[in-house]
C-alpha positions as CSV (number, residue, x, y, z in Angstrom):
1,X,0.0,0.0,0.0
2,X,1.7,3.2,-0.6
3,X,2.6,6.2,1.5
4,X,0.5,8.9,1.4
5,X,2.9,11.3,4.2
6,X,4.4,14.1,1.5
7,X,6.4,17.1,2.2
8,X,3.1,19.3,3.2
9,X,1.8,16.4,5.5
10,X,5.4,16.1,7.1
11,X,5.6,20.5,7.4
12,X,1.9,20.0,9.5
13,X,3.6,17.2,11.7
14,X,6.4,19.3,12.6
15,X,3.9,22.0,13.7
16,X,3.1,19.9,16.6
17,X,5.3,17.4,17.6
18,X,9.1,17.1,17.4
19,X,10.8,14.3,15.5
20,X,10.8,11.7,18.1
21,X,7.5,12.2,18.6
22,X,6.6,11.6,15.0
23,X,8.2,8.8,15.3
24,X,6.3,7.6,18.2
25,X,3.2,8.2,16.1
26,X,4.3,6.6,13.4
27,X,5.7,3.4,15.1
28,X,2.5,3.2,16.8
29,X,0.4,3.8,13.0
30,X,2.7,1.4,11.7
31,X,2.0,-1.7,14.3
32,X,-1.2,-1.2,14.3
33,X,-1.5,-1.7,10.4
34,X,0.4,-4.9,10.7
35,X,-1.8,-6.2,13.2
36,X,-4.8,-5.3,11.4
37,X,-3.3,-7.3,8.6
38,X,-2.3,-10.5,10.7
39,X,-5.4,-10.3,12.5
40,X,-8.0,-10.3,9.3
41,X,-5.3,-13.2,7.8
42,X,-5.8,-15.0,10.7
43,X,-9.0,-14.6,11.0
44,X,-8.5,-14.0,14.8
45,X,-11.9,-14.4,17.4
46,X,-13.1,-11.0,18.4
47,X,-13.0,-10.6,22.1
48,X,-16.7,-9.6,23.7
49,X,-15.4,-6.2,24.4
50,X,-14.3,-5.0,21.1
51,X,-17.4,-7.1,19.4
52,X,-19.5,-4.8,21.7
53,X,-17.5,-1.6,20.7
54,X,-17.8,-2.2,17.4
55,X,-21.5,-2.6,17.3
56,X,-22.1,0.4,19.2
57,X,-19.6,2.8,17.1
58,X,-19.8,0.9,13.6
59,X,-22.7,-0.7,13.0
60,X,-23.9,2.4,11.4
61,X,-21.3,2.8,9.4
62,X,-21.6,-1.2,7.8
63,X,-19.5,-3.1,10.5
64,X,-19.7,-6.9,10.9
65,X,-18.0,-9.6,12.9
66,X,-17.3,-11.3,9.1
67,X,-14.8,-13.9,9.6
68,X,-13.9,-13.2,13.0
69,X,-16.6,-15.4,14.6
């Protein structure tokens, strides 16, 4: 998938938050992405919890369980 971070995106960044902070961010961005990926590969069970959360907050927007029953 490619990057969408350009030079304007990175000036904006830089506004707010020093370098290793940006990094932070995007470490954080980053893992988060790769378990999203493992996770839908996988198939992995949805704990109650975040089943529950995502009923309440994306249900409207087309959100299902799928695969991850």
């Amino acid at each position: 998938m490619p990057n969408a971070v350009d030079a304007g995106l990175q000036a904006r960044l830089r506004e707010h938050w020093d370098d290793g902070e940006i990094v932070e961010i995007l470490g954080v961005i980053a893992l988060f992405g790769y378990l999203n990926r493992w996770n839908d590969s996988m198939a992995t069970t949805l704990e109650e919890g975040a089943e529950e959360s995502g009923r309440q907050w994306l249900a409207h927007e087309g959100w299902t369980r799928g695969k991850h029953v």
